[in-house]
C-alpha positions in Angstrom: -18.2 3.8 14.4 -15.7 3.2 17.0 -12.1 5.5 16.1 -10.4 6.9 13.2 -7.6 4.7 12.1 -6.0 6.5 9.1 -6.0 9.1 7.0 -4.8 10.0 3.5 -4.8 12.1 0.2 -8.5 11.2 -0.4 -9.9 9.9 2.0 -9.8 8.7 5.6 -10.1 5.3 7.5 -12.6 4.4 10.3 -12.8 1.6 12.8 -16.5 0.5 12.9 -18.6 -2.7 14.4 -21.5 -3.8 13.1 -25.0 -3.6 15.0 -25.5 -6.9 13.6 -23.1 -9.6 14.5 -20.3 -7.1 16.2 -17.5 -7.8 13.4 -15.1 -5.8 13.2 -14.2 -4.0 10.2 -12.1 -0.4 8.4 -14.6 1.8 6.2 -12.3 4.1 4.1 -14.8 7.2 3.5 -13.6 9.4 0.4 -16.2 13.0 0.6 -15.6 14.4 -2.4 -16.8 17.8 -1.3 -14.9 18.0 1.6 -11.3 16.7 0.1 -12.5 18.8 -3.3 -11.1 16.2 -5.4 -10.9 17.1 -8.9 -12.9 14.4 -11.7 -9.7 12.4 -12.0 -9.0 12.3 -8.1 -12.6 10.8 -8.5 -11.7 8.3 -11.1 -9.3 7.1 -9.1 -11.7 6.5 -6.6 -13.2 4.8 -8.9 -10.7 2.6 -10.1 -9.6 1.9 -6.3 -13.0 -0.2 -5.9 -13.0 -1.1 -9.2 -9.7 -3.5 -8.6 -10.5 -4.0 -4.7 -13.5 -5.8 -5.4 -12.0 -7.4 -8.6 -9.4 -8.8 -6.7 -9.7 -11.1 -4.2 -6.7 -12.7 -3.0 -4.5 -13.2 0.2 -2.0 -10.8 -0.9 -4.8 -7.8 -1.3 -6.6 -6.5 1.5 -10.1 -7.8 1.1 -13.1 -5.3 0.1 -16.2 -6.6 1.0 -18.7 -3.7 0.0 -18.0 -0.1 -1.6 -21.4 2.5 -2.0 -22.2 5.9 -2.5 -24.2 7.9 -0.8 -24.6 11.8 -2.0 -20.7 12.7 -2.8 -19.6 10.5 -0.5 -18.3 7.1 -1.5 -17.3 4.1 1.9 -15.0 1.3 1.4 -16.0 -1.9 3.6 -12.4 -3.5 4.4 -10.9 -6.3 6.6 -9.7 -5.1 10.0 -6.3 -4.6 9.9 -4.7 -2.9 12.9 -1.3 -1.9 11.8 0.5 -0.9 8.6 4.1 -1.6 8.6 4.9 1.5 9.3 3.8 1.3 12.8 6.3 -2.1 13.2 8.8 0.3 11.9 8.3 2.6 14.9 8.5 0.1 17.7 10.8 -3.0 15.9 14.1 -1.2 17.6 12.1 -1.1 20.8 10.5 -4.5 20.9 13.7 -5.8 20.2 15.8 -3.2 23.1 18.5 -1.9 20.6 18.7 1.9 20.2 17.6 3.0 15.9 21.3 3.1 15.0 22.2 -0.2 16.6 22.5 -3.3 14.7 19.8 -5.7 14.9 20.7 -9.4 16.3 19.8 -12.5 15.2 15.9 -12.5 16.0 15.2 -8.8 14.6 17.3 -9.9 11.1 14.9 -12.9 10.6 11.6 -11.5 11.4 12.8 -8.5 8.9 13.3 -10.9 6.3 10.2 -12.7 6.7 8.6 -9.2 6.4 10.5 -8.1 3.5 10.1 -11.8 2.0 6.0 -11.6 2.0 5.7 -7.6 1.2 7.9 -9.4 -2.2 5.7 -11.8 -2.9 2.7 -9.0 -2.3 4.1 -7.4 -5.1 4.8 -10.4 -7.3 1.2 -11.1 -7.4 0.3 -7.8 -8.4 2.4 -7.7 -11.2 1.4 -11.2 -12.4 -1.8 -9.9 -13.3 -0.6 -7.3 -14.6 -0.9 -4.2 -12.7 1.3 -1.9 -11.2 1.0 -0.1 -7.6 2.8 3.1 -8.1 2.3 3.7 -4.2 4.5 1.3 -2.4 5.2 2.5 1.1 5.3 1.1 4.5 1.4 3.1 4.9 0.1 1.1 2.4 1.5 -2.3 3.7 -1.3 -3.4 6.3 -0.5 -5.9 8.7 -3.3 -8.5 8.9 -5.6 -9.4 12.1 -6.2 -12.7 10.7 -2.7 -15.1 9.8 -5.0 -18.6 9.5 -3.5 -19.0 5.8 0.1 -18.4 7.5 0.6 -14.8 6.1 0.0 -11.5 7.6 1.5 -9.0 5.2 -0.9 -7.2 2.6 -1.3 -4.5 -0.3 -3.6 -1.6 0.2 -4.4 1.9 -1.4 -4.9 1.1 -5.2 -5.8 4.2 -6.4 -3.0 4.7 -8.3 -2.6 1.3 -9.7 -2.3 1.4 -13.5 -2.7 -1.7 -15.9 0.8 -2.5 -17.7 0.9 -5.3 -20.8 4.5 -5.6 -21.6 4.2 -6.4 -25.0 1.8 -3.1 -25.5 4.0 -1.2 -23.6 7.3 -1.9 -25.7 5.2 -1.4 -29.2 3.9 1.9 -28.1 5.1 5.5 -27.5 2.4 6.1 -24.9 3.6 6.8 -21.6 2.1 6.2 -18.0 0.9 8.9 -16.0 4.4 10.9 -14.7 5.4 12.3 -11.1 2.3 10.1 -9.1 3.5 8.1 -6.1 4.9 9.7 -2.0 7.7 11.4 -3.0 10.6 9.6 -0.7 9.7 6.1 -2.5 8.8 7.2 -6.1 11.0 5.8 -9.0 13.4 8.7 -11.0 12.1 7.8 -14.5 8.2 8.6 -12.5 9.7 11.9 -11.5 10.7 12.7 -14.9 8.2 11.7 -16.9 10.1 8.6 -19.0 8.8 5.8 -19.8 8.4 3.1 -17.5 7.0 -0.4 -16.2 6.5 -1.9 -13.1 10.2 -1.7 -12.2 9.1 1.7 -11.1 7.8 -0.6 -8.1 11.3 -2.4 -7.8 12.5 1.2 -6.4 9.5 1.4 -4.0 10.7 -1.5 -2.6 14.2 -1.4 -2.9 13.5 1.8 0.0 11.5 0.0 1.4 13.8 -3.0 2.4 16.1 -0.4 3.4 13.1 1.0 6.1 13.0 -2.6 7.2 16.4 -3.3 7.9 17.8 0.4 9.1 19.3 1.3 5.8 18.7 4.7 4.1 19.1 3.2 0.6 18.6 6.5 -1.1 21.8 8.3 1.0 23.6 5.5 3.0 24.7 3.4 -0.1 26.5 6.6 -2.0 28.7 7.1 1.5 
């Protein structure tokens, strides 16, 4: 184990290296004792492997093991470094502006690519069809490895919930209410009505404003 990377609700995030081979890679380690998760916290945990290690795609970050060991389940993930919300932190800086100053040129186009592959992130995941219910710049992980010309990836899927349109708009059941960080999560979340993965659509719509220096949820009423 080399450093602690990250830390959430459940769990936390560890740098380790092999003995092996040296590779590199993140062990998310949930205790179940020691974060007293309750038994749906757990299925959660649960469900969070489940759909890692069912998914494996560029968009995704890529799970290569999950175990248990006692009340303690590990995660085996791909190295990734940063999560966007660390590019957030130094973009103005990288770029010399002050926060409140607009960006130029450079800054607007590396925003957009940013914003255009956390989209298509997000398209995938609804394609198959799942919703995140999480978005944030946390769970956006910044790849090590860009040889298939993207960099941008989905993480944290323990809140992801299975949505079939055609179920969905047949039925009076409801997904879970009030889940999600509270500065991205969709109204009709909040208040228990029913919804579909346009709950994401206001993730991200907060989110593009992150990227671009807008406070979408205050700035846009002025």
């Amino acid at each position: 184990m080399l450093c602690k990377i990250g830390s959430g609700g459940f769990g936390d995030v560890f740098k380790v290296k092999t003995k092996s081979n040296s590779e590199v890679y993140a062990v998310k380690v949930i205790d179940f004792i020691a974060k007293e998760l309750t038994d749906k916290h757990k299925r959660d945990v649960y469900k969070e492997v489940e759909y890692l290690k069912r998914i494996d795609n560029k968009y995704i970050v890529h799970c290569m093991d999950a175990w248990r060991e006692m009340d303690v389940v590990y995660i085996q993930l791909e190295m990734c470094s940063q999560n966007l919300t660390n590019i957030l932190e130094i973009k103005p800086q990288v770029f010399k502006r002050l926060p409140k100053e607009s960006m130029n040129s450079y800054e607007y186009i590396i925003s957009c690519e940013i914003f255009k592959e956390v989209l298509e992130c997000v398209q995938y995941l609804h394609g198959l069809p799942l919703i995140h219910r999480d978005l944030k710049p946390d769970n956006i992980l910044i790849s090590d490895n860009s040889l298939n010309g993207r960099f941008i990836k989905l993480c944290d899927f323990g809140l992801v919930t299975e949505h079939d349109n055609i179920i969905h708009n047949k039925t009076l059941n409801k997904h879970t209410a009030d889940v999600g960080t509270e500065r991205y999560i969709a109204p009709e979340v909040i208040f228990g009505a029913k919804y579909n993965h346009k709950c994401d659509i206001h993730n991200l719509a907060v989110i593009g404003g992150d990227i671009f220096g807008i406070n979408v949820l205050t700035d846009l009423d002025k």
